[in-house]
N, C-alpha and C positions, 0 to 999 in steps of 0.2 A: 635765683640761680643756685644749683647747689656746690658744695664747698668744691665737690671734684672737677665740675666743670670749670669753674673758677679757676682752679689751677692749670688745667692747660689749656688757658690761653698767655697764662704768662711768660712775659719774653725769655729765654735761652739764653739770656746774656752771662756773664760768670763773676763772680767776685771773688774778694782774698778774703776770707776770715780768721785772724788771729789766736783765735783761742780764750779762752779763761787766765785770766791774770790772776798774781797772786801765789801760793805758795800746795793749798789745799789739795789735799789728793784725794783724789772721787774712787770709792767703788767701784772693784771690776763690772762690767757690763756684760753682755753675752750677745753674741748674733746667731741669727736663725735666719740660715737661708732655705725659702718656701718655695716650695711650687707653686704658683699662681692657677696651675693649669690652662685648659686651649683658649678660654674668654668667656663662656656661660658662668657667671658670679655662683650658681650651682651646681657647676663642677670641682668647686673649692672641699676639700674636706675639712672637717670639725677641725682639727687641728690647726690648720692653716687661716681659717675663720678666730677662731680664740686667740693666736699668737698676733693675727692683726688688728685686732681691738684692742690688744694690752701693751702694743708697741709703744715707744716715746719717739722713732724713727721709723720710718718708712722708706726704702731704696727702694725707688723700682723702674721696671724699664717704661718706653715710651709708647708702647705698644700695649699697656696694662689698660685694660677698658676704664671707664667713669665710674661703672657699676660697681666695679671690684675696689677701687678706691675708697669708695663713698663709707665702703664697708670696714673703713679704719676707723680708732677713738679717735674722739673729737678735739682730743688735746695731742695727736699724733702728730710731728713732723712728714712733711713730705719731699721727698728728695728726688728727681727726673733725673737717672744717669741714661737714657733712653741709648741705644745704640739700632743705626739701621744699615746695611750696605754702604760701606765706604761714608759717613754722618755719623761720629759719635761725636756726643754731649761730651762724655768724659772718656779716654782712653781707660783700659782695664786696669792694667797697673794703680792707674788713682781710683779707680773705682776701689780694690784691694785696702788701698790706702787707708782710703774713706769709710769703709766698714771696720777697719781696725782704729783706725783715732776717735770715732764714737762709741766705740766700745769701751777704749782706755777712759774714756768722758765717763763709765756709768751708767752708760744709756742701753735700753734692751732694742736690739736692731732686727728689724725685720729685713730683710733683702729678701723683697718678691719678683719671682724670676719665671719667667712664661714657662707653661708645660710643665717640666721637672729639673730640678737643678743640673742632675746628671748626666741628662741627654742634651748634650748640644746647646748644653747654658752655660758653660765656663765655669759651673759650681765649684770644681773640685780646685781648678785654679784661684776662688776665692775662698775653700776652709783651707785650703797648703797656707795664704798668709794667712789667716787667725791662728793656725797650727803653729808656724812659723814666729807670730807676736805675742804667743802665750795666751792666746785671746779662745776664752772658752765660746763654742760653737759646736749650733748641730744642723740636720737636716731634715726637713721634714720632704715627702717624695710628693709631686701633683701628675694628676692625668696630662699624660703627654698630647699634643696633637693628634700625632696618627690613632691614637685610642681611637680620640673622638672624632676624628674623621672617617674612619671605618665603621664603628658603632650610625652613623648620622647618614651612612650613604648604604648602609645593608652589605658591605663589603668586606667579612670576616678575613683579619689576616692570615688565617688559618683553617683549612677546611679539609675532611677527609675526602681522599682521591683528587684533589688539586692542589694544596701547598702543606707541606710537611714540614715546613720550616720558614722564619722571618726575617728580614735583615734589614735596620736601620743604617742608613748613609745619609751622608753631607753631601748636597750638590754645589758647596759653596765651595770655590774657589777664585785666587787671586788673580786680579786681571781676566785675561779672555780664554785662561788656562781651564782646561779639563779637568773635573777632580780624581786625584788620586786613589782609585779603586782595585781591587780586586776584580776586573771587570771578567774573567772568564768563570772565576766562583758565584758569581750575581747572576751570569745567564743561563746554568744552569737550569733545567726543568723545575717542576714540582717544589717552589720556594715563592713566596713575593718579595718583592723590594719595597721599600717603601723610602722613599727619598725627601727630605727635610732642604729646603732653601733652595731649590733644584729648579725655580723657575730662568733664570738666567740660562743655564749650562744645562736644558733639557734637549733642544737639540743632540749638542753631543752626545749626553748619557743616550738619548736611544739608538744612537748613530754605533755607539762602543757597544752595546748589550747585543745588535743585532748582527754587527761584526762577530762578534764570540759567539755566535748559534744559537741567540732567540728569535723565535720568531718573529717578523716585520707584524703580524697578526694578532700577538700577547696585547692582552685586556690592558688598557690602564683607566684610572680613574683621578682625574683632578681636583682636589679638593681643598679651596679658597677658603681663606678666613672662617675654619672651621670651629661649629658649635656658635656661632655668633648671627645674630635675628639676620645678615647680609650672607651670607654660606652661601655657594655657589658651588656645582657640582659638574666634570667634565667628564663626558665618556670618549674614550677613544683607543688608539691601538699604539703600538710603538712607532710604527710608519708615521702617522698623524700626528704623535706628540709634540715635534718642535712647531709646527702650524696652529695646533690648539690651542697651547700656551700664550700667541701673539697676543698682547693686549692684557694681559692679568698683571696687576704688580701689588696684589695683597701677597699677606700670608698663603704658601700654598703646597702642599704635599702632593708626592707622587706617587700613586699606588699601584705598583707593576707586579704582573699576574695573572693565574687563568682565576683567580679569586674576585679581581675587579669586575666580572662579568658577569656575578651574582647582584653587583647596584642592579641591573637591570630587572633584576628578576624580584628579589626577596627587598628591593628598597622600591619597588615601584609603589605599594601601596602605603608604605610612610610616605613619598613623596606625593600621590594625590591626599591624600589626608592633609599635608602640612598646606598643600595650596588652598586647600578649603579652609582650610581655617585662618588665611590669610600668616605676614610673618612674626617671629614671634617680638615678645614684647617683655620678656623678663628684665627687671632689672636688680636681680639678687636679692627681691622681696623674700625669698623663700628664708634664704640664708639670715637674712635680717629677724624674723620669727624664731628661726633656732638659737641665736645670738643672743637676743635677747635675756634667752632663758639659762645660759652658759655660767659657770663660777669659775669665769675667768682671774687669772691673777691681775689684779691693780699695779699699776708703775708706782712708783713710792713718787710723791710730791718734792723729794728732795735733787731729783736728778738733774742735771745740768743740759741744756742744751747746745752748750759751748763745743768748741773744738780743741783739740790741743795741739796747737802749729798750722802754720797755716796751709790753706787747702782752697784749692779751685772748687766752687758750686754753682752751683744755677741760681742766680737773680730770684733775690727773695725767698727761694726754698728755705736757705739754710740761715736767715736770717732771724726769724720767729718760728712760735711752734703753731704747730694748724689752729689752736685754739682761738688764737691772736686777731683781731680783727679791727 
């Protein structure tokens, strides 16, 4: 069984870890929060592939494939702060926390965060605390979902004579509230939406968009657990949205537009091709080859795995480092 799988199966439970005792002051550390990107291990770029083989920590969420893990050094710690609707592992604030006391530790932090940090990953709320604790920190950017969901279904966000312009949105919002939109600039002609966590609140969103003068008719395209061998692809209209939707609770984007209604056209022949060849089967073999060959920087041997003060982790993550067995 390999190392990744192994790790999530293990329990969520949390402990205290006290820290490093003693007196000795560790070298600054540094975090690098990564785009993981949509979940295909070769959608990662060379950077984000290097910084996660040289890491001595690994953050990442719960929704990070096996693949993309597996593709950490062997002596990497692994950390679950996993967050999902209303379930998180760790509140943000500790999450913040947690990237900055492993750094003050000395240790080089990876924080690998699905998609891009920026969009809709709470990045920038995690470099404000490293900014904030004097904790040097950067950003490396990963292919967002809707890339790859549009790239995967033949449904260019942008195409001349039908959207001249793109708008990423949250459909997440608190309770059984509707998200707070610009909903008469969204329905708007000649633009797609493309909407991020919007399986809950798709209802509304098509109820509010067709309200403000879209058509009940606009193309949408639903696309599930995107770039990943289970990708599941929905055609339908605004009318249809909240009915289509019933029954999906993966990852899932909304793709709203007269642009959605080129899957039909320009992805029909990706989509017989992928059925013949049955689904895929990648498991970051590719990235594994390139890695390989990489002159990555080495973690100095002297770095601590310690904590400094104590801090809620997940059972056994934060107890040894991956190498440990």
């Amino acid at each position: 069984m390999s190392r990744a799988v192994r790790h999530s199966h293990k329990a969520q439970r949390l402990v205290v870890l006290n820290g490093r005792s003693g007196s000795a002051q560790a070298s600054a550390g540094v975090v690098w929060l990564v785009g993981a990107g949509p979940g295909d291990p070769d959608l990662l770029t060379v950077k984000a592939l290097r910084l996660l083989q040289s890491a001595d920590v690994v953050v990442h969420d719960r929704l990070t494939p096996p693949a993309i893990l597996a593709l950490a050094g062997a002596g990497a710690r692994m950390i679950d702060v996993g967050k999902r609707k209303s379930r998180h592992t760790l509140p943000q604030d500790d999450i913040n926390r947690l990237l900055v006391a492993l750094a003050l530790d000395g240790l080089m932090v990876v924080r690998l965060k699905g998609g891009d940090p920026f969009l809709f990953g709470r990045g920038g709320e995690e470099l404000a605390a490293c900014v904030a604790a004097e904790v040097e920190a950067h950003v490396v950017p990963g292919v967002t979902a809707a890339l790859a969901a549009s790239a995967g279904a033949g449904a260019p966000l942008t195409h001349r004579g039908l959207a001249q312009a793109v708008t990423f949105v949250t459909g997440h919002a608190a309770g059984d509230a509707e998200p707070d939109l610009d909903w008469a600039a969204l329905a708007r002609p000649n633009q797609t939406t493309v909407v991020y966590m919007g399986l809950t609140t798709a209802a509304k969103i098509a109820g509010r968009l067709i309200a403000e003068g879209r058509a009940p008719s606009t193309p949408v395209v639903v696309v599930e657990n995107a770039s990943l061998p289970d990708e599941r692809r929905l055609s339908t209209t605004l009318a249809g949205l909240g009915e289509t939707v019933r029954g999906l609770d993966g990852p899932a984007l909304l793709i709203i537009g007269e642009v959605a209604a080129l899957a039909e056209t320009l992805g029909a022949e990706h989509l017989s091709r992928r059925e013949r060849e049955g689904p895929a089967q990648r498991e970051g073999e590719g990235l594994r080859s390139v890695g390989a060959n990489l002159n990555h920087r080495t973690p100095s041997s002297s770095h601590s795995a310690s904590l400094r003060g104590p801090l809620l982790l997940p059972t056994g993550e934060g107890k040894k480092r991956r190498g440990a067995r």
